[in-house]
C-alpha positions in Angstrom: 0.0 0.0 0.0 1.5 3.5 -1.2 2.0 6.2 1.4 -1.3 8.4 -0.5 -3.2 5.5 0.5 -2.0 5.4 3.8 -3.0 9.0 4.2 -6.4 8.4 2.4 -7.0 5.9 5.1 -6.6 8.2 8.0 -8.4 11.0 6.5 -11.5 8.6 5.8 -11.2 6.9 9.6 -11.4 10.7 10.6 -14.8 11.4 8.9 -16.3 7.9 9.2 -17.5 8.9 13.2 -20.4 10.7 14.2 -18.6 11.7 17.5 -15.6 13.1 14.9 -18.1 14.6 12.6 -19.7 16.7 15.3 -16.7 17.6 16.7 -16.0 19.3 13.2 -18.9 20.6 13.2 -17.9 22.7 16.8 -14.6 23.6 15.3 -16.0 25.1 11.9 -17.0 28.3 13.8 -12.8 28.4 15.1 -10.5 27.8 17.5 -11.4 25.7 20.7 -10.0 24.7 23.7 -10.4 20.8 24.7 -12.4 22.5 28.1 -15.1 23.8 25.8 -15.4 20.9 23.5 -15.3 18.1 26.7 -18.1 20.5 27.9 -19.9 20.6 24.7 -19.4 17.1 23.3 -20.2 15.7 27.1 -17.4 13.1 27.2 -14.0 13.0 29.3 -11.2 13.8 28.6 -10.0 10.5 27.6 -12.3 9.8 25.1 -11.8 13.6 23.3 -8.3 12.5 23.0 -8.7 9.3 21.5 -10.9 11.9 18.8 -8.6 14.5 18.7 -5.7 12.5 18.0 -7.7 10.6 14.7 -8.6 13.9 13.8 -5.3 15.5 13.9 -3.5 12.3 12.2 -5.8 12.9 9.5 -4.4 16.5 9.3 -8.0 17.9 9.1 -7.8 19.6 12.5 -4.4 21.3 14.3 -3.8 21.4 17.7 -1.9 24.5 19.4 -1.0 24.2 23.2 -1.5 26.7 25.5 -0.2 26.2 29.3 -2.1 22.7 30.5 -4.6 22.8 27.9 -4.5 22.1 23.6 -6.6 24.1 21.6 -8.1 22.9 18.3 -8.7 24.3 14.5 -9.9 23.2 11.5 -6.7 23.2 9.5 -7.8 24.5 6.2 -4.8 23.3 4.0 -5.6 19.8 5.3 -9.4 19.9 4.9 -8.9 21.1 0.9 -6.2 17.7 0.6 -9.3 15.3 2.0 -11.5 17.2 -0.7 -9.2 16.9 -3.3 -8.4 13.5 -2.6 -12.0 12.2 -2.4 -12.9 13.8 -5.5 -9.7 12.2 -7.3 -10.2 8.6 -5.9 -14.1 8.9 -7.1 -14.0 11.0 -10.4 -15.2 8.3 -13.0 -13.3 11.0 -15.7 -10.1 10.1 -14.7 -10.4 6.0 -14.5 -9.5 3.6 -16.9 -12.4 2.6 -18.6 -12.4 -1.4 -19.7 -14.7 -3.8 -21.0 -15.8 -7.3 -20.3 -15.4 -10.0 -23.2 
């Protein structure tokens, strides 16, 4: 398996939970700290780090620490590569096209 692959696999295991996909959904409006989003998410700490660190593999969200605690952004350049590459591992355009005989 190719490194893109690898990459692809991480981004997709980021989206592919509904505890990850809301968690986007928080950051979307910015920055947060990982106080606000155990608060808001109503999970401990533990389990937002299991998220977070998914999340940040994938290179879809950035974390920046701050004394004790990690804040958390969407990273933008990250979030246009997991658009890109979905639309390049799904546009039929670009596939070879071959026939049964």
């Amino acid at each position: 398996m190719t490194n893109e692959y690898k990459n692809d696999a991480k981004i997709f295991k980021a989206l592919c939970d509904e505890k990850r996909l809301q968690i986007l959904k928080l950051l979307k409006n910015g920055e947060k700290c990982a106080c606000i989003l155990i608060e808001e998410m109503n999970m401990g700490q533990s389990a937002l780090s299991y998220h977070m660190k998914i999340l940040c593999e994938s290179n879809i969200v950035k974390a920046r620490q701050d004394g004790k605690w990690t804040h958390y952004s969407i990273n933008a350049e990250g979030s246009k590569y997991a658009l890109k590459r979905l639309m390049e591992i799904t546009d039929s355009k670009k596939g070879n096209s071959s026939c049964c005989k």
